[in-house]
C-alpha positions as CSV (number, residue, x, y, z in Angstrom):
1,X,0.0,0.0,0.0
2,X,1.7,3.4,-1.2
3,X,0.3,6.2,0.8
4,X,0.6,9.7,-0.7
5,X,0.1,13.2,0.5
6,X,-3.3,14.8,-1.0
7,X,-3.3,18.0,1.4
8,X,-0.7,19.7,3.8
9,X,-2.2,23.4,5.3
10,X,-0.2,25.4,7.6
11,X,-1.4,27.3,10.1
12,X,0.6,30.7,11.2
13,X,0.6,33.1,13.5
14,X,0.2,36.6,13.5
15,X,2.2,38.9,16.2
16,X,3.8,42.8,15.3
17,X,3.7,44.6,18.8
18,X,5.5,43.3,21.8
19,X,4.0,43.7,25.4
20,X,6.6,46.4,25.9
21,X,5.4,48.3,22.8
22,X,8.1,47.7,20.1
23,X,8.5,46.8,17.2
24,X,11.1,45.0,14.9
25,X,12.8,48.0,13.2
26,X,12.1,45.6,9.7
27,X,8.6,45.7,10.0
28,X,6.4,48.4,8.2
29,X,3.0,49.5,10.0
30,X,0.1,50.9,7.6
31,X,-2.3,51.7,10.4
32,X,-2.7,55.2,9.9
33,X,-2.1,57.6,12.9
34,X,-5.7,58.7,13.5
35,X,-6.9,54.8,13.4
36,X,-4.1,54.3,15.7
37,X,-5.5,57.1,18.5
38,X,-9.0,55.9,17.5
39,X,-8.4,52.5,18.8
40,X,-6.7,53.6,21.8
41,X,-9.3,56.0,22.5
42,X,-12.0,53.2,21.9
43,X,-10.3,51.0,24.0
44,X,-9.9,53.0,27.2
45,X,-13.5,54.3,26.7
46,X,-15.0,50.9,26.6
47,X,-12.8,49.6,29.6
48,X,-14.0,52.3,31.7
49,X,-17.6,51.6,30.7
50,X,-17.4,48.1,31.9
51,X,-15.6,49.1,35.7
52,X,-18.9,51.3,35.8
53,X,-21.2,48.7,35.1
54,X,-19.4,46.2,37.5
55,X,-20.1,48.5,40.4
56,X,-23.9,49.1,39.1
57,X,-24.6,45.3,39.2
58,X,-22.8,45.2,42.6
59,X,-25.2,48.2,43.6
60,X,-28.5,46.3,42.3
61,X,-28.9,48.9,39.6
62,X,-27.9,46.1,36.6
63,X,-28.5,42.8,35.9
64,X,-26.0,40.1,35.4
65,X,-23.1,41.4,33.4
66,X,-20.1,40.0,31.4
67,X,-17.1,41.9,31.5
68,X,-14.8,42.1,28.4
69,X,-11.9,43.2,30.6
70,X,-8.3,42.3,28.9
71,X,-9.9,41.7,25.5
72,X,-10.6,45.2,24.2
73,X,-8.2,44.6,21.2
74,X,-10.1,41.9,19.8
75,X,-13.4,43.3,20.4
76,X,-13.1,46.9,19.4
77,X,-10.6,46.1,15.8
78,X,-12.4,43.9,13.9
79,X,-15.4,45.9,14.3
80,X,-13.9,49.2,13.7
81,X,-12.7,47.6,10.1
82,X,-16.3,47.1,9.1
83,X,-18.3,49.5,6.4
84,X,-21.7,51.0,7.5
85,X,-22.9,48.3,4.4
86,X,-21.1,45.2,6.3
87,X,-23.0,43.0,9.0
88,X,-21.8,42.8,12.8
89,X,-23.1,40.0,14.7
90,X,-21.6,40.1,18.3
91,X,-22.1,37.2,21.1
92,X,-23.4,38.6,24.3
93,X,-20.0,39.8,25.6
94,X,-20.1,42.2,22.5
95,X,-20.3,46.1,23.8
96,X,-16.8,46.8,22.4
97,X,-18.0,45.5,19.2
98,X,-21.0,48.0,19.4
99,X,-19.1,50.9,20.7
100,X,-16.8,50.5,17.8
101,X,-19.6,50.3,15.4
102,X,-21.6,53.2,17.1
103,X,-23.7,52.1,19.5
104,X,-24.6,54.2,22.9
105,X,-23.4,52.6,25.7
106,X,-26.6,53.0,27.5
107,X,-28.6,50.2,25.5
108,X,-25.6,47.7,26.7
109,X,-27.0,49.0,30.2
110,X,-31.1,48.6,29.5
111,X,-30.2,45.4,27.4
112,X,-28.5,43.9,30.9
113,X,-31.3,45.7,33.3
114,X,-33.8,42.9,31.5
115,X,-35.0,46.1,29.7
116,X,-36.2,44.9,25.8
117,X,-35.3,48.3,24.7
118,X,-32.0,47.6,24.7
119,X,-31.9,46.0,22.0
120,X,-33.2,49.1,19.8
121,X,-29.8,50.9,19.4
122,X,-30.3,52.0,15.6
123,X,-27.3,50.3,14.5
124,X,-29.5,48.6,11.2
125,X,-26.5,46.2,10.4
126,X,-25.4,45.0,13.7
127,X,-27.8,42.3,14.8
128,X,-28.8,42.4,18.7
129,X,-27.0,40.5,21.3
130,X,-26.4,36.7,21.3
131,X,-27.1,35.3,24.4
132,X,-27.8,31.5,22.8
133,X,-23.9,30.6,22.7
134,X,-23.5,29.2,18.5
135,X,-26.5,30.0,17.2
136,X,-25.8,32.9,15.5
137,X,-23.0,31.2,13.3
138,X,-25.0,29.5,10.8
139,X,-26.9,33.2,10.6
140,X,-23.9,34.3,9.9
141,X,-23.3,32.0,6.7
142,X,-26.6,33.2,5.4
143,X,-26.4,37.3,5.8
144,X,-23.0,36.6,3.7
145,X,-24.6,34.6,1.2
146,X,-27.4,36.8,1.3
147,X,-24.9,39.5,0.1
148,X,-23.0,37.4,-2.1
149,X,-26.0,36.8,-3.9
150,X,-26.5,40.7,-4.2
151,X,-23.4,41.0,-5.3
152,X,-23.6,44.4,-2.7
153,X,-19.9,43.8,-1.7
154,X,-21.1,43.6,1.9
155,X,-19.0,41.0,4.2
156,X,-20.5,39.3,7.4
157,X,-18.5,39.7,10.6
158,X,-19.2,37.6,13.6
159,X,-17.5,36.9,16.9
160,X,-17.3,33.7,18.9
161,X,-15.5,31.9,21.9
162,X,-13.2,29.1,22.0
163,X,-15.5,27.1,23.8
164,X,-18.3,27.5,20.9
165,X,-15.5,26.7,18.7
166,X,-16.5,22.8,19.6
167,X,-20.2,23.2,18.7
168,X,-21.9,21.8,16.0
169,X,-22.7,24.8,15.2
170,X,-19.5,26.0,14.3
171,X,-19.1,23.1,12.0
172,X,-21.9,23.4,9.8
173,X,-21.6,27.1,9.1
174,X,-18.5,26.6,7.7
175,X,-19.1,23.7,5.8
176,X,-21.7,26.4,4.4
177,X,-19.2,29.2,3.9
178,X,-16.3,27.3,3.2
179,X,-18.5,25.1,-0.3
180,X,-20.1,28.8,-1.2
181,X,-17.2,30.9,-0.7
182,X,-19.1,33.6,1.5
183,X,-17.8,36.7,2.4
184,X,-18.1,35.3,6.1
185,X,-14.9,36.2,8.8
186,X,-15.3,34.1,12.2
187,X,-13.1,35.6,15.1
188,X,-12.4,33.3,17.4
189,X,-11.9,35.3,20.6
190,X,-9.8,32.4,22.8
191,X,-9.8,34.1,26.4
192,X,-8.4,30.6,27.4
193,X,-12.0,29.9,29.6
194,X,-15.2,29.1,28.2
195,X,-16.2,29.8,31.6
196,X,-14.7,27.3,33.9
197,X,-12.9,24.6,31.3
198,X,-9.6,25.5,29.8
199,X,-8.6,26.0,26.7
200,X,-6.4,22.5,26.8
201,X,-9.2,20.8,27.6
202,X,-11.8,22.5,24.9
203,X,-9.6,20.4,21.8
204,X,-7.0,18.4,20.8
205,X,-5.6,20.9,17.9
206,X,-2.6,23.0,18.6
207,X,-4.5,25.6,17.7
208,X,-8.1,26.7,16.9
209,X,-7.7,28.8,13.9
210,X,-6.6,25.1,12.4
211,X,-10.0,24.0,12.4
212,X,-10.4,26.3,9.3
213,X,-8.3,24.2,6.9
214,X,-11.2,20.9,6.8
215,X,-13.3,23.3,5.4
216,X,-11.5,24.5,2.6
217,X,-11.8,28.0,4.8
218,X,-8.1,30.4,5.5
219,X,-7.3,29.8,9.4
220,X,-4.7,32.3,10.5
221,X,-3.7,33.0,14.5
222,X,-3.4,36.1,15.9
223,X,-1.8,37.9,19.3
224,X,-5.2,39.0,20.3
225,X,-4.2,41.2,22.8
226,X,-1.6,43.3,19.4
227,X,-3.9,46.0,18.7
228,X,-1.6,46.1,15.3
229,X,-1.7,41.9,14.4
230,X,-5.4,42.0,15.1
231,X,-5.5,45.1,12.7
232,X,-3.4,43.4,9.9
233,X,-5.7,40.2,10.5
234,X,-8.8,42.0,10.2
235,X,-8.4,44.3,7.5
236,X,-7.0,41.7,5.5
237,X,-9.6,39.0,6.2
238,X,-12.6,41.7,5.1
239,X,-10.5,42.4,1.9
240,X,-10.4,38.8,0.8
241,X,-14.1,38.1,1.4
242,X,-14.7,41.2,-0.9
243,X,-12.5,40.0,-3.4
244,X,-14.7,36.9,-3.3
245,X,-11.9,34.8,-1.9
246,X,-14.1,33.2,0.7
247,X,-14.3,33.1,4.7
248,X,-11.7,33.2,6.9
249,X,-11.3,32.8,11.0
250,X,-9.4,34.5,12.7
251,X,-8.0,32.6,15.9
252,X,-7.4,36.2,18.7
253,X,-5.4,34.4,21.4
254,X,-6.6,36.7,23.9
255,X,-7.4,36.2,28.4
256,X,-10.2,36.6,30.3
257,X,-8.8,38.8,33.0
258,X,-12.1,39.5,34.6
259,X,-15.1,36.7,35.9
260,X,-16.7,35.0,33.1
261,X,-20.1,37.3,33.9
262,X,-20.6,39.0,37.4
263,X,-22.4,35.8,38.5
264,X,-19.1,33.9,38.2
265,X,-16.0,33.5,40.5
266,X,-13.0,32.2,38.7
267,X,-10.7,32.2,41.5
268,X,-12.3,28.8,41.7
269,X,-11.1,27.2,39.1
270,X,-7.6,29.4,37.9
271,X,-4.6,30.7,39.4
272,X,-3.7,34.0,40.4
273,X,-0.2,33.8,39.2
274,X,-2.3,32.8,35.3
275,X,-3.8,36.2,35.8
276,X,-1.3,38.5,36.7
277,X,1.0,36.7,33.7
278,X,-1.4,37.9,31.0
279,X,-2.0,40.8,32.7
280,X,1.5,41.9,31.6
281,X,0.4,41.1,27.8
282,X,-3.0,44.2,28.3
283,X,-3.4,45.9,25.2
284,X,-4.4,48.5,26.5
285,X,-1.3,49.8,28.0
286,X,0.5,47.7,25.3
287,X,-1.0,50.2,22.9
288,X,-0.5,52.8,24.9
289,X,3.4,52.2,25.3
290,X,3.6,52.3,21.4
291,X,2.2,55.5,21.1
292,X,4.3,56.8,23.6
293,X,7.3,56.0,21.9
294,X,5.8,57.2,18.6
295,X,5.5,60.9,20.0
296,X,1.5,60.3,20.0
297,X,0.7,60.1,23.2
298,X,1.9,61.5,27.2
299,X,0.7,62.1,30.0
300,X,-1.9,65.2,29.3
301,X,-2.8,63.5,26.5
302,X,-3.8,60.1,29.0
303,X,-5.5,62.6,31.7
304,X,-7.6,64.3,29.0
305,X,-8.7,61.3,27.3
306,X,-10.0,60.0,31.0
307,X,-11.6,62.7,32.2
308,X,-13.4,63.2,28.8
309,X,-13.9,59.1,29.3
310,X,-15.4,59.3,32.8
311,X,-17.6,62.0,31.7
312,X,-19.1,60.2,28.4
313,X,-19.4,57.6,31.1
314,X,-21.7,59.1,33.3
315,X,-23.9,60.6,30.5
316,X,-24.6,57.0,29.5
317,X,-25.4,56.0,32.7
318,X,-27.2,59.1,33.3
319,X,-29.4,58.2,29.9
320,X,-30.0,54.9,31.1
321,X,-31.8,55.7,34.5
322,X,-33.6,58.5,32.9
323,X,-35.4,55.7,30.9
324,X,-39.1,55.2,32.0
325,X,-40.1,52.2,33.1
326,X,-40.6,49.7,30.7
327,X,-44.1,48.8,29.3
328,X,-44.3,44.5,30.3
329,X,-46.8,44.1,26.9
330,X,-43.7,44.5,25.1
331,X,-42.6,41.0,26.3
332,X,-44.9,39.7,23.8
333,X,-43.8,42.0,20.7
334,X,-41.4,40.8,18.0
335,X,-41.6,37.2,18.7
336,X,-43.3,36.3,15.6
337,X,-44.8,37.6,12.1
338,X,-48.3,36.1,13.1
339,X,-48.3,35.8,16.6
340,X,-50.4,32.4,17.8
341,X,-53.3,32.2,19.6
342,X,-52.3,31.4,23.2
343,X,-49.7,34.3,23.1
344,X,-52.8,36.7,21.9
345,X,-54.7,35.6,24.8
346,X,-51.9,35.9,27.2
347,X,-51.5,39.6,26.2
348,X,-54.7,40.3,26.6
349,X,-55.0,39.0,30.2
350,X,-51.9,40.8,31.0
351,X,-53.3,44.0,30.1
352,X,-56.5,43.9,31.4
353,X,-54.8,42.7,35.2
354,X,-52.8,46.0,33.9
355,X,-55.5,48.5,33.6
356,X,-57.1,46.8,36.8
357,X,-53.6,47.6,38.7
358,X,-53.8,51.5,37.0
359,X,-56.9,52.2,38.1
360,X,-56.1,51.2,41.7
361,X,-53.3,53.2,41.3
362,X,-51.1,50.1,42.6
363,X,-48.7,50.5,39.7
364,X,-47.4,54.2,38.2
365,X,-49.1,54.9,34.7
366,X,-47.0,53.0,32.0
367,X,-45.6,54.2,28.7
368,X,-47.3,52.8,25.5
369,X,-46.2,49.6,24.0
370,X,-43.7,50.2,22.0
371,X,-43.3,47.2,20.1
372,X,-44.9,45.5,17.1
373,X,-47.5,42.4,17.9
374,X,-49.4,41.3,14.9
């Protein structure tokens, strides 16, 4: 029996920016400088957001929130790639994706207050949060051959962990994208805990972004916490899908450095010493460090930015109690084109025991519905 070789993929990695903020004199950098201080800016914005909304859950003014602490890079890039005519489709840790694309912070706040209204932030193109972890891949594989068939030049972006990366779902959107050549790009954000099982026990493979190579889809690594090799990865994943060279994934090897969600403790199941090692890799002052040495950033420049920060803050927060109180009808809007029958009747129960609780004046007068319920 002669045995040949029929396939042989390689999978590579991706890193420009070391932790201390250099670069290898031989290496060019095309970000331009306002991107650059975008990013940054982005990225310290979006960090401070969450350390507010920590200490709102902790106050009872929030729901259960999931921190994206240590993986700003990989959250805010890709997205800030993206045309207004290309799709976004976040998980549920997604508000740096949304900030990136737009969206004001305080609908991340009403979305994790149990509020419905959360999830009307404007934003046409990027599709609400996932809180269902895979289900949004295969959706993914048909908004991009949606546009492929439109021939709009649109591309599909989508984000997922590497704990969904061992889903079934996972497999059979690119199966999809990989046979159709969809404009589709998977990031992979590997935080190293889909919540308490680590990465070496999620899969075998050496890496995640190999998975790509079975499906005839480009697989390429990346220092997720590089604001500059996330950059180069994303920018050049979103040009081949619009040159109709297919999907990609994009593996971010990035760390959880906060709880999984604020329901979670992780000092249960990782070490401290894990932490404060990839704490030393932050991108935030990773970036920062480059700039630094660039001549584009110091310390005025860093105070500025904060207090400006803290301030945009507390305007969203600010917006977000300002809200009235929701109307509970709304529970039953945009579920369905035609909504059945028992869900009709349940509606209508629930707002006759409402106008019977008005009238009493045992609730405060409610705003109108404000969704649609056919």
């Amino acid at each position: 029996m002669a045995l040949e070789t029929v396939s042989q993929e390689k999978t590579q990695r991706l890193e420009i920016l070391s932790p201390e903020g250099c670069i290898d004199a031989a290496v060019s950098v095309d970000v331009p400088e306002p991107v650059l201080l975008d990013i940054y800016r982005k990225m310290v914005e979006i960090r401070l957001f969450d350390e507010r909304a920590i200490k709102l859950q902790r106050q009872g003014r929030l729901g259960t929130y999931p921190q994206i602490l240590g993986q700003e890079a990989s959250q805010v890039i890709p997205a800030l790639c993206l045309e207004p005519r290309d799709w976004l489709v976040p998980t549920y840790r997604g508000q740096g994706a949304y900030y990136a694309r737009g969206m004001q912070l305080r609908y991340s706040l009403l979305y994790w207050a149990g509020d419905d209204r959360g999830v009307r932030f404007g934003q046409e193109r990027d599709m609400i949060f996932s809180i269902p972890v895979g289900t949004h891949l295969t959706q993914v594989a048909g908004l991009a051959w949606a546009s492929k068939l439109k021939g709009d030049g649109s591309v599909a972006l989508t984000y997922l962990g590497d704990g969904t990366s061992s889903k079934g779902d996972f497999h059979e959107a690119l199966t999809f994208a990989g046979q159709f050549k969809l404009p589709a790009i998977y990031v992979i954000e590997n935080n190293h805990w889909a919540i308490s099982v680590p990465r070496e026990r999620q899969a075998a493979a050496k890496t995640l972004a190999q998975k790509a190579h079975g499906y005839g889809v480009f697989g390429l690594q990346v220092d997720g916490n590089d604001p500059l090799a996330v950059w180069a990865a994303a920018t050049r994943a979103i040009a081949r899908a619009r040159a109709g060279q297919g999907p990609s994934v994009i593996e971010c090897e990035t760390y959880r450095l906060g709880h999984h969600t604020t329901a979670d403790d992780a000092t249960r199941y990782r070490s401290s010493a894990e932490v404060e090692a990839w704490k030393r890799k932050d991108p935030v002052p990773r970036l920062r460090r480059y700039l630094e040495k660039r001549g584009l950033w110091d310390e005025a420049r860093e105070n500025a930015l904060l207090d400006q920060a803290q301030a945009m803050v507390q305007a969203e927060v600010d917006a977000y109690e300002a809200f009235p109180p929701p109307n509970p009808l709304d529970m039953f809007s945009e579920n369905y084109e035609r909504a059945p029958w028992p869900l009709v009747e349940q509606r209508a129960q629930l707002e006759k025991l409402l106008e019977f609780k008005a009238d009493r004046q045992e609730v405060p007068a409610l705003p109108p519905a404000e969704g649609r319920f056919p």
